[in-house]
N, C-alpha and C positions, 0 to 999 in steps of 0.2 A: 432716388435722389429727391430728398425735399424741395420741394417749390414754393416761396414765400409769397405767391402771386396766385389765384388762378380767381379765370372768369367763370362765371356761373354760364351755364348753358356753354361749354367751351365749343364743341362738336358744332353747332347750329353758325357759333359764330363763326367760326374757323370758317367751313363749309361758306358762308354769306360772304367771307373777307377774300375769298381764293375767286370767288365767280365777279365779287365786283373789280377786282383789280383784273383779272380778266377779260372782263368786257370792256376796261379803260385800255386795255394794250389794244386788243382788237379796234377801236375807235381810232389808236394812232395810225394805223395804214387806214383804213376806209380810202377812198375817195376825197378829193378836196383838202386833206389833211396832208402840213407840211413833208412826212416821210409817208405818201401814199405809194402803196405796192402797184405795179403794173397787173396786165393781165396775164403776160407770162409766169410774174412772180404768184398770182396766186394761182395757177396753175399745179407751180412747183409743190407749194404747201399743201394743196388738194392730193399731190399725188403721191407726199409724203405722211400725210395725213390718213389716206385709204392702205397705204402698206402696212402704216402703224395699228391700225382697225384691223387690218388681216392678220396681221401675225400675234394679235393678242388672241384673236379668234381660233387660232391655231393650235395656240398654247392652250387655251379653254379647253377646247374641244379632246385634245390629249392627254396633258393632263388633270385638270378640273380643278373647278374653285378650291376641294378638301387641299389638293397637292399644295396650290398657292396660301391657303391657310396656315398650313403648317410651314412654311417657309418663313412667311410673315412674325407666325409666332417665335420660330426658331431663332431668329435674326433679333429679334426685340429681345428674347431674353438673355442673350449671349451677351450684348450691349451693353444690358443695366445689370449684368451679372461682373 
């Protein structure tokens, strides 16, 4: 697909735009903050958070970055095919 736009350094930027709007949603529960999470609430996320960490570990572990390469790839070219 032609793209009549692209930014120089796209990767770096993406990557810089994804962590800083991240850190700003994180800032919205903090503490003090009009929609602050309780301690239960972030309990929840913590424990959603570690399932999430485990079963990516899981999948690593079984079937390996190659397997999820080739997925990725496979998926990507179907798309723009």
């Amino acid at each position: 697909m032609p793209r009549p736009f692209q930014v120089r350094a796209g990767m770096p930027i993406g990557v810089l735009a994804a962590a800083l709007l991240s850190l700003g949603m994180v800032c919205l529960y903090l503490p003090g903050s009009p929609s602050a999470l309780t301690g239960i609430e972030w309990a929840i996320f913590g424990g959603w958070m570690l399932l999430g960490l485990a079963m990516y570990a899981f999948a690593l572990k079984r079937y390996g970055r190659a397997y999820n390469d080739r997925i990725m790839q496979d998926m990507f070219t179907t798309r723009s095919g």
